[in-house]
C-alpha positions in Angstrom: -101.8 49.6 -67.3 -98.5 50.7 -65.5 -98.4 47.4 -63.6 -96.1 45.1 -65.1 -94.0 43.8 -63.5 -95.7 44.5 -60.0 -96.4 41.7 -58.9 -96.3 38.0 -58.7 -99.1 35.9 -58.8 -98.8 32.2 -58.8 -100.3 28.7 -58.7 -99.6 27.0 -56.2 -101.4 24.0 -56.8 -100.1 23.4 -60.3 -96.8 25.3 -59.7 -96.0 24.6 -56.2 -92.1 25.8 -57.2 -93.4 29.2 -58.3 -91.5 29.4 -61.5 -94.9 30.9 -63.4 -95.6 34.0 -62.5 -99.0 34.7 -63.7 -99.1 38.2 -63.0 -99.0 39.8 -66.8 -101.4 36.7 -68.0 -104.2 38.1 -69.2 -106.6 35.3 -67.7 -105.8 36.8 -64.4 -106.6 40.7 -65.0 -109.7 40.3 -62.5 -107.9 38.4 -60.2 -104.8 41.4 -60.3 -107.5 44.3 -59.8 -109.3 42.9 -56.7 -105.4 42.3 -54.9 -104.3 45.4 -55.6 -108.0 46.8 -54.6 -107.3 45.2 -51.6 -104.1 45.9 -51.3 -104.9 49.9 -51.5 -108.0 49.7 -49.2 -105.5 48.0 -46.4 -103.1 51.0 -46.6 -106.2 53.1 -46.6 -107.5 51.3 -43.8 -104.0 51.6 -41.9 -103.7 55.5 -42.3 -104.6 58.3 -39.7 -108.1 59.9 -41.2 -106.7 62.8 -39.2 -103.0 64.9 -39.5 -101.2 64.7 -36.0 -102.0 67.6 -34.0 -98.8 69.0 -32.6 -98.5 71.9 -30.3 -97.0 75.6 -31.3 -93.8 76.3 -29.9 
């Protein structure tokens, strides 16, 4: 998929040291699409829909 090692996903709850990263476990595929979704829309989001105009000189 061209995203290992990416990221790190981790359980908190059951792993509050983060020493599993969960990120290449398969059980968590849906969970790694919709942050990096997310992650893509917010950059989206967070760029200029239009170039800068500048003046000619």
């Amino acid at each position: 998929e061209g995203l290992d090692n990416f990221g790190d996903i981790y359980d908190r709850k059951n792993d509050p040291h983060e020493l599993n990263n969960l990120w290449d476990n398969k059980d968590f595929r849906d969970k790694r699409f919709k942050l990096v979704n997310k992650l893509l829309q917010e950059n989206l989001k967070a760029q200029s829909k239009f170039p800068k105009r500048v003046a000619a000189t």
